[in-house]
N, C-alpha and C positions, 0 to 999 in steps of 0.2 A: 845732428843736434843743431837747432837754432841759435840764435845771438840770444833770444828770450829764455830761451832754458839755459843756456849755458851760466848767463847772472843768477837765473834761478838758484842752481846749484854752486855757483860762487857763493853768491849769500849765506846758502846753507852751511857751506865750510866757512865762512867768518864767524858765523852764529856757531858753529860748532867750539871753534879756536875760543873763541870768547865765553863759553860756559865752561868748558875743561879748567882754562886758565883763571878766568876771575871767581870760576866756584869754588875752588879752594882759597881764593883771595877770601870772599865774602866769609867762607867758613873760619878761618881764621880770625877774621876779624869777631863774628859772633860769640866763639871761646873766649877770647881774651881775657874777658872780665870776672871768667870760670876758672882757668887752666893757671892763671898768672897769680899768684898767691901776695907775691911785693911790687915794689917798684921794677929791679931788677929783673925778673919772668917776665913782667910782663914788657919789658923792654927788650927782651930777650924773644918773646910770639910777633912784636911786633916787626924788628930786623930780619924776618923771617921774609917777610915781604915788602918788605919798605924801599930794597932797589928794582922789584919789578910790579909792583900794584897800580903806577899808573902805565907801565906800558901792556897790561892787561885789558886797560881801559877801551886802549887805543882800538882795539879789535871791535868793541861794541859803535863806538863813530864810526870806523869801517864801515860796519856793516850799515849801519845808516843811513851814511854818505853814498854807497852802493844801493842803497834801495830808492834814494832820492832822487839820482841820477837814470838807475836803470827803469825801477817802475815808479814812474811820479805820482799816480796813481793810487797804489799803495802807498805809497808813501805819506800822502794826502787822506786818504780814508783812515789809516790807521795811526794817524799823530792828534787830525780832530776828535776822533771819537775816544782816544785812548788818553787825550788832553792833561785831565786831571791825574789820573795814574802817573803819567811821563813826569806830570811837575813833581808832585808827590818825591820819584827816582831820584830827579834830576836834585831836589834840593837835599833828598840824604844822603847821595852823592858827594856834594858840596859841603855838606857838614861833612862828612868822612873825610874828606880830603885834609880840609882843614884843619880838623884833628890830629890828623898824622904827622900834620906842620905844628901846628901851635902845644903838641901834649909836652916838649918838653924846652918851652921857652922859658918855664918858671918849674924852682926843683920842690914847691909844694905838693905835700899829697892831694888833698882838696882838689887844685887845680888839675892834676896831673888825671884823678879818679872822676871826674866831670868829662875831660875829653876821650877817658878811657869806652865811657859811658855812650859819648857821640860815638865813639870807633864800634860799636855792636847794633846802635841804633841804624848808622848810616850802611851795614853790612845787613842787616836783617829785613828791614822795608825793600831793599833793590831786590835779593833775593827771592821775598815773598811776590813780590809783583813783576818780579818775571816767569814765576811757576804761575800766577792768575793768567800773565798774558798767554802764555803758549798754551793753556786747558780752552783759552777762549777762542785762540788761533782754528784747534782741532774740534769745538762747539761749534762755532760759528756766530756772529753777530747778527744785529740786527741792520741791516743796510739796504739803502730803497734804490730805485730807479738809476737816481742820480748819482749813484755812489757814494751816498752819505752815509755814515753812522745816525744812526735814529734814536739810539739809546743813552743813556746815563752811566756814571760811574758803579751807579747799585748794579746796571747790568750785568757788569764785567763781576761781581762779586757773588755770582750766584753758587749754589754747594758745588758744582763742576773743579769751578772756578779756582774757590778755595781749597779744594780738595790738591788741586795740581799745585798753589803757592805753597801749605803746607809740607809736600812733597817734597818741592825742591827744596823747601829752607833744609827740611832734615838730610837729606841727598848732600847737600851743599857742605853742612855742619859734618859729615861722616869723609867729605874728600877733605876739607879743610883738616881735618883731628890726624888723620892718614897722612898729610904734607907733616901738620906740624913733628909726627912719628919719626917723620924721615928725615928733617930738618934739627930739630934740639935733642938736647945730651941731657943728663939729669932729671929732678922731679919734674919737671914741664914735660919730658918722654913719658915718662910713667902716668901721669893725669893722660895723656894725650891717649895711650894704650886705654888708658880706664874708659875715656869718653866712646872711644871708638867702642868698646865692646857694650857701652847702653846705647848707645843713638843709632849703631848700625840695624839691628833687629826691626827697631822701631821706622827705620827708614827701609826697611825690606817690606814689611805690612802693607805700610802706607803707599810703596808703590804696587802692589800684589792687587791691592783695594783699586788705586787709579789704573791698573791696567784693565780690570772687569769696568769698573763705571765707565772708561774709555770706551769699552766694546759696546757698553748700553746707551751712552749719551752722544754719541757718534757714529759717523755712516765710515769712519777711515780701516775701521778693522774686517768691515764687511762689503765693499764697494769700490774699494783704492787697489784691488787686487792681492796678491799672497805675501806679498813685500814687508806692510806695515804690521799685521800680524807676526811674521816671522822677527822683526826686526823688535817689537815690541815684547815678546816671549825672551826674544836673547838678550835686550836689556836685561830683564828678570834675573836671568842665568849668571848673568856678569854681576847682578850685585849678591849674589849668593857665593859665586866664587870669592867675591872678596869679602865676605866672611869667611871660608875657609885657611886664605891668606893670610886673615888677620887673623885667626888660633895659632897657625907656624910661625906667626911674625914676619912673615915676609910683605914689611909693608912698600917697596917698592913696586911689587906685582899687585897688594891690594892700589895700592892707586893706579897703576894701570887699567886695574880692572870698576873702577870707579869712573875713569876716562872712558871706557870702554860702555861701560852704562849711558854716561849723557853723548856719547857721539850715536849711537842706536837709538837712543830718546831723538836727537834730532832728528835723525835720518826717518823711524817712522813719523812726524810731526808734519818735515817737508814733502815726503812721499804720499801720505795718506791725502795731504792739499795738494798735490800736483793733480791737472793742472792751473787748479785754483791757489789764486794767496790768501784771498778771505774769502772765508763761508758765510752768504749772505743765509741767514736765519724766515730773513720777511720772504723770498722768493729766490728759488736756486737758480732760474736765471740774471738775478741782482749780482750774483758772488763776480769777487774779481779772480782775472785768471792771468796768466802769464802773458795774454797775446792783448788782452783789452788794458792792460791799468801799464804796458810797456811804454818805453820811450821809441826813438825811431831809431831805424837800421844804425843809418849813421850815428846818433849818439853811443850804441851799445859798442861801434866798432871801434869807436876810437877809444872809448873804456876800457874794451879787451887789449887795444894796443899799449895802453898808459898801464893795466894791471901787467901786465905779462913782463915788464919791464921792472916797476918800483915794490911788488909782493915779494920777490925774493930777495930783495935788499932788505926790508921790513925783517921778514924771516930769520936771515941770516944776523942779524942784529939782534934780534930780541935770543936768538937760540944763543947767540956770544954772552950775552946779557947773565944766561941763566949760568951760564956753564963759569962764568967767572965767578959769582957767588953759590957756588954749588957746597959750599962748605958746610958741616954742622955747626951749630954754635951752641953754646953755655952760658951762665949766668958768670962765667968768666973772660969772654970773648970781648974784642972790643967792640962796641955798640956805637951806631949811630943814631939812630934815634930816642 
C-alpha cells in the first residue's frame, strides 16, 4: 500500500468515526423539539449529548484537516465547488453550537423554545447536505481540465442528490431516537421507542430506493468491482436487522447495527471512488484520483508519523469521554444544560 492510499483510507475511517458519532448527534438534535414535551425532557434529550457533541465534531476537522494536507487537490476542488453548501453547514453548525450554549442563559420559555428551534434547524441542514454531498461524491460532478468545478449549487441539488440528503437525515433521525433509547429513563424512552418504530421503516425504503437509483445513476455498483455491491446490499441487511432489534428491544445491538449501516455506506462510497476521489462528469479523464490531486512523499510521511503518534491519544480520550458519562438519565437527574 502507498502513502496515497494509505490517507485515502485514513480518511475513510475519519469520515467513518464522524457519521457513526455525529449521526446520532444530529439525530438527537432533530427530535428534540418532538420527543421533549417540557422544559425539563427537553433538557433531559439535550444532556444526552452535551458532554460529547462537540468532540464528535472534532472527527469532521479531522477529516478535513487530512484531506487538506494529504490531497490539496481535492481538497481545493471540492471546497470551491461545494462553496456554498459548506457555508450553508458551517453556519447551522454555528447556530447549533450556539444554541447549546445560550438555550439556558435565560429560564423563559419563549427564549428557551427559539434556541430549541436553532438546536433542530442547525442538526437538520448539516445532516441533509451531507447525504446531497456523499450521493454527489458517487454521481460525480462536473470538473474540467483544470480541476475546477464547473457547476453551481443547483448542480449538487439534482433528484440523485436529494435522494441520498433525504436518506441520511432519516437514517440519521432513526440512530439518534436508538441513542436517545439507550440513553433516558421515562416518557422521553417511550416517545423515543414510538419514533423509532415510524422513522425506521420509512428509513429502510428510502435506502432500498437509494440503493437501486445508486446502481442506475452510477458506474460504483457495476465497474468498482464485487466489493461496493456487496458492501451496499449488507448495509440493506444491517438496517433490517435493526428493525428486528428494535421489536426485542434490544436497542444496544439496534445501534450497533445502525453503526454498522453507515460504516458499509462508507466503505462502498470510498471503494466504488477508489481510485478516484471525484468523479469528473464533463470527461473521465478530468476526475481526481489518489495519485494526481496528492501531496508529496515527504508530506504524507511525516503525516503518517504525527498520525500514528496523536490518533490514539485522541481515541483514548474521547472513549474516557463516553464511558464517564455513560449513565442513563431522567427528568430527575441532575442536568447541566
Amino acid at each position: 500500500m502507498t502513502l496515497n492510499e494509505l490517507w485515502f483510507l485514513l480518511i475513510a475511517v475519519l469520515f467513518t468515526g464522524f457519521f457513526i458519532l455525529e449521526g446520532f448527534d444530529y439525530g438527537v438534535g432533530m427530535l428534540l423539539p418532538f420527543l421533549g414535551k417540557n422544559d425539563r425532557e427537553r433538557r433531559v434529550i439535550i444532556n444526552t449529548i452535551g458532554p460529547v457533541w462537540d468532540g464528535n465534531e472534532v472527527w469532521m476537522i479531522t477529516a478535513g484537516g487530512a484531506m487538506f494536507a494529504a490531497f490539496p487537490q481535492w481538497y481545493a476542488t471540492l471546497f470551491s465547488g461545494f462553496y456554498l453548501a459548506l457555508v450553508l453547514m458551517l453556519l447551522a453548525l454555528i447556530l447549533r453550537g450556539v444554541a447549546f450554549e445560550f438555550r439556558s442563559k435565560q429560564p423563559g420559555i419563549t427564549w428557551r423554545r427559539w434556541w430549541d428551534r436553532a438546536i433542530f434547524l442547525g442538526s437538520f441542514l448539516p445532516a441533509l447536505l451531507w447525504g446531497v454531498a456523499l450521493a454527489n461524491f458517487v454521481r460525480g460532478v462536473p470538473i474540467d481540465a483544470n480541476m475546477m468545478f464547473t457547476g453551481d449549487l443547483l448542480t449538487l441539488l439534482n433528484p440523485y442528490g436529494l435522494l441520498g440528503g433525504v436518506a441520511a437525515v432519516a437514517i440519521f433521525l432513526t440512530h439518534g431516537a436508538i441513542f436517545l433509547a439507550l440513553k433516558v429513563e421515562g416518557p422521553v424512552h417511550e416517545r423515543a421507542e414510538a419514533a423509532i418504530r415510524r422513522i425506521g421503516p420509512v428509513a429502510t425504503v428510502l435506502v432500498a430506493v437509494l440503493i437501486v437509483a445508486t446502481y442506475l445513476a452510477t458506474d460504483i455498483m457495476t465497474t468498482q468491482g464485487v466489493v461496493p455491491p456487496i458492501t451496499a446490499f449488507g448495509a440493506g441487511g444491517a438496517l433490517l436487522a435493526t428493525g428486528w432489534f428494535v421489536r426485542e428491544k434490544r436497542y444496544g445491538w439496534s445501534f450497533a447495527m445502525t453503526s454498522l449501516y453507515i460504516l458499509l455506506t462508507i466503505v462502498t462510497v470510498f471503494r466504488g471512488l477508489f481510485p478516484r476521489v471525484m468523479i469528473s462528469t464533463t470527461d473521465a479523464a478530468y476526475s481526481l484520483t489518489v495519485t494526481n490531486a496528492a501531496a508529496s512523499d515527504y508530506t504524507l510521511s511525516i503525516m503518517t508519523v504525527v498520525a500514528l503518534i496523536f490518533v490514539p491519544i485522541v481515541l483514548l480520550y474521547q472513549g474516557w469521554t463516553y464511558w464517564v458519562f455513560r449513565k442513563r438519565l431522567s427528568t430527575g437527574s441532575k442536568l447541566e444544560y
